[in-house]
C-alpha positions in Angstrom: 16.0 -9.7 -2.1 17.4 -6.4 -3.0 17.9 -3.7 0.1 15.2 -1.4 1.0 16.9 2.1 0.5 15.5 2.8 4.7 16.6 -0.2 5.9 15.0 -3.7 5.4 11.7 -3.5 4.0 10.3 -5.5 7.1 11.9 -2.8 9.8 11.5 0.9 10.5 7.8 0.6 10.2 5.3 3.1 11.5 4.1 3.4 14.9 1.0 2.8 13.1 1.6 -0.1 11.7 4.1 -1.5 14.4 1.8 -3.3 17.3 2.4 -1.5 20.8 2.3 -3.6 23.6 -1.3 -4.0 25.8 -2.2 -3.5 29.0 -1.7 -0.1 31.3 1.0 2.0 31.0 0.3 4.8 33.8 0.9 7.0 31.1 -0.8 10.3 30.0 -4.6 10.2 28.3 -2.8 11.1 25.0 -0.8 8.6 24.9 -3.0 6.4 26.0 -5.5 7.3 23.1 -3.1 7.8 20.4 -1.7 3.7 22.0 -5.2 2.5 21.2 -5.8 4.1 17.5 -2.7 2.5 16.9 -3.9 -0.8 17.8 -7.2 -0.2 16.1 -5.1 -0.1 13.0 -3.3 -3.1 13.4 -6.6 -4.5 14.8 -8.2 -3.6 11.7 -5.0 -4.9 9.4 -5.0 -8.2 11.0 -8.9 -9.2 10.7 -9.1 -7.9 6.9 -6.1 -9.8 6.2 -7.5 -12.6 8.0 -11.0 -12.6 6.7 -11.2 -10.3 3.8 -13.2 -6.7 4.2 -16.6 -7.7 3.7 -15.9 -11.2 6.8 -13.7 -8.5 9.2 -16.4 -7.5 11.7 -16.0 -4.8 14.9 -15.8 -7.8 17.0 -12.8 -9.4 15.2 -11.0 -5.9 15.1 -11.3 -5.4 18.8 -10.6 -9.0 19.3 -7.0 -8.4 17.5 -6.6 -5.0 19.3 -7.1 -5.9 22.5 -9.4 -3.4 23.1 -13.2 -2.6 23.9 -15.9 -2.2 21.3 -16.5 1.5 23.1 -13.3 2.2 22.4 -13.6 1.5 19.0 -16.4 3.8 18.7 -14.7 6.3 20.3 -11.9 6.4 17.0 -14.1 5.2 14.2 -17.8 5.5 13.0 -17.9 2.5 12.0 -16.0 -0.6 9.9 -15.2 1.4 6.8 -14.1 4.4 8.6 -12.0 2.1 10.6 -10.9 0.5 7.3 -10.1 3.6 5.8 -7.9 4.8 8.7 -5.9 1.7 8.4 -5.7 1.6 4.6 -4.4 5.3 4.5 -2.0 4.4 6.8 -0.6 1.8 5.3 -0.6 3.2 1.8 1.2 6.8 2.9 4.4 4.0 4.2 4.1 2.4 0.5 4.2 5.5 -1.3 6.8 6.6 1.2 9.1 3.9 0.2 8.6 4.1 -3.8 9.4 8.1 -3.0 12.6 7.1 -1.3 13.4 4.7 -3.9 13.1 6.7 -6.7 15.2 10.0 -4.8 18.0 7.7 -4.6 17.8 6.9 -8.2 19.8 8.9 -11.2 18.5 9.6 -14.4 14.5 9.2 -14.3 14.5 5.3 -15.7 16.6 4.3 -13.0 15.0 6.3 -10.4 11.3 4.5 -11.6 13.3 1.0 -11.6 14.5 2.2 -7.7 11.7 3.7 -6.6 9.4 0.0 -8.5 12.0 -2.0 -6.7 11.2 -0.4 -3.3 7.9 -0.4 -2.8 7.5 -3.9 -4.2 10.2 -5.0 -1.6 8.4 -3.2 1.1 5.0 -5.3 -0.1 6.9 -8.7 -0.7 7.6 -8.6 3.2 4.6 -6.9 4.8 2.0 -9.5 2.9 -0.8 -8.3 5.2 -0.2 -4.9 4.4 -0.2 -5.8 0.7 -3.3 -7.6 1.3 -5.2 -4.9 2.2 -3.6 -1.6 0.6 -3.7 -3.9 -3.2 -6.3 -6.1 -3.2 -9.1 -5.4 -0.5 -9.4 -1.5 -1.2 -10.0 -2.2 -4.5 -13.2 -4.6 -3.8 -14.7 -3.4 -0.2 -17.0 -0.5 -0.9 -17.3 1.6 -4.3 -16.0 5.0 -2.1 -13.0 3.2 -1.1 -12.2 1.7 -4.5 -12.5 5.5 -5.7 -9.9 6.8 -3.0 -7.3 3.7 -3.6 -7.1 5.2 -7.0 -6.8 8.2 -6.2 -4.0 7.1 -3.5 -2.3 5.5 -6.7 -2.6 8.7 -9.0 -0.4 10.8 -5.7 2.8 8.3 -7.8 1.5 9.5 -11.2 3.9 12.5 -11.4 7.0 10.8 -10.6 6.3 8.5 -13.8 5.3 11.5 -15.8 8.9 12.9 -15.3 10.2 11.0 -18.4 7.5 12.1 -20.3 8.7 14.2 -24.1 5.8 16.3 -23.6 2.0 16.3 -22.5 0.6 13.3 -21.2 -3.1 11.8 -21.6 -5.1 10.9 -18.9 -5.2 7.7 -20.6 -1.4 7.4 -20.7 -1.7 7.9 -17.0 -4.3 5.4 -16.4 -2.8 2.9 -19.0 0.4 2.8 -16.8 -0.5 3.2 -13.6 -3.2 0.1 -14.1 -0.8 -1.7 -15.6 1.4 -1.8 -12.5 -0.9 -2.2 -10.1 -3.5 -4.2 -11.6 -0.5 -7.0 -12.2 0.9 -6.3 -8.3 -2.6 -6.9 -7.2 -3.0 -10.1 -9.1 0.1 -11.7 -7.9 -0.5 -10.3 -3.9 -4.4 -11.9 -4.7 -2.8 -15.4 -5.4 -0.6 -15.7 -2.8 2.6 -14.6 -4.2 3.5 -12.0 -2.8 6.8 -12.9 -1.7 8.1 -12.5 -5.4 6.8 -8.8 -6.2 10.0 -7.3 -6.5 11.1 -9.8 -9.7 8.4 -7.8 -11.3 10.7 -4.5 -11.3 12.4 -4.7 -14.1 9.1 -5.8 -16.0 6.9 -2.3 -14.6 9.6 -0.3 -15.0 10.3 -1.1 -18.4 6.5 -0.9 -19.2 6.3 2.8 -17.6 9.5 3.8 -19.5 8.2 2.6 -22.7 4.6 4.3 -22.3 5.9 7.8 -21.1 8.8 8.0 -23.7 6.4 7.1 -26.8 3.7 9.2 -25.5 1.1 6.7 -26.1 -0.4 3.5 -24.3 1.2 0.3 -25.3 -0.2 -3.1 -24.1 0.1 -3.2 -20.4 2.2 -6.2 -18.7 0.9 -9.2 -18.8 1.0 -12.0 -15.3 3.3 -14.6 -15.2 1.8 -17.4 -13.1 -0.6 -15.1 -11.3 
């Protein structure tokens, strides 16, 4: 597997998405608070990955947690709330490491291939969090199918760089469903662990679509 620009793609995660340990600490009410939300998310992560959205219940969250149900009430509203905290979460750390991928990058095609290669490696070894930012967004409630897109359209105009001129918003959806249509497909089989072979495939896809100006046929799955 090919480095991670910030390290491995399994280290340096988030508080957020890195569990704290339970119990007391002694430690200020912020902290304390701020301890909890934070295993709220990974509470949430955990079940949804476990059971899919629509089988994760408050109970199962808290469970993984370690916490009360009050105190899940006193972050969230309820299970989608929850949800969308933890999705948002984890989707600002994927979009953080396709960012860094592509800075690092020269020209623009090699900085989409680096920036492809990233957040696919990131994916490949956080399966859970693949789970839930690629596949169960997507399907849990029509609101939160609407924000995952428009989580995915925040990448749009680092793919629009290469672009000879103006763009269509169907170019834009033609390549950016492309991508993540096929990284969803392969994270909903269980293969997760290969996403980053499928770098050189996207990013030659993406090049291909923003240099011409015009959709082409989007990539197509290879055993998923």
């Amino acid at each position: 597997m090919t480095s991670d620009p910030a390290g491995t793609p399994e280290a340096q995660l988030p508080p957020e998405l890195a569990r704290l340990p339970r119990g007391r600490h002694g430690l200020p009410r912020e902290f304390i608070e701020q301890n909890q939300r934070t295993r709220l998310i990974g509470g949430v992560i955990d079940a949804v990955t476990e059971s899919g959205y629509t089988g994760a219940t408050i109970e199962t969250i808290v469970k993984e947690a370690g916490v009360s149900r009050g105190v899940f009430y006193q972050h969230f509203a309820n299970k989608e709330d929850g949800f969308t905290a933890a999705y948002n979460t984890a989707m600002a750390e994927v979009r953080r490491r396709f960012e860094q991928g592509f800075e690092a990058g020269g020209d623009w095609q090699t900085s989409v291939a680096g920036g492809l290669r990233a957040m696919l490696a990131f994916l490949a070894a956080n399966p859970h969090l693949a789970r839930v930012t690629m596949v169960e967004a997507m399907f849990a409630t029509p609101e939160l199918a609407e924000h995952h897109h428009e989580q995915l359209e925040l990448l749009a105009p680092y793919l629009e760089q290469g672009s000879p001129g103006s763009y269509s918003a169907v170019t834009r959806k033609v390549v950016l469903g492309g991508i993540f249509s096929l990284i969803s497909r392969r994270v909903l089989a269980g293969e997760t662990e290969g996403l980053e072979e499928l770098a050189p495939e996207l990013t030659e896809f993406a090049v291909e679509v923003y240099r011409s100006g015009a959709p082409s046929a989007a990539p197509v799955a290879s055993g998923g």
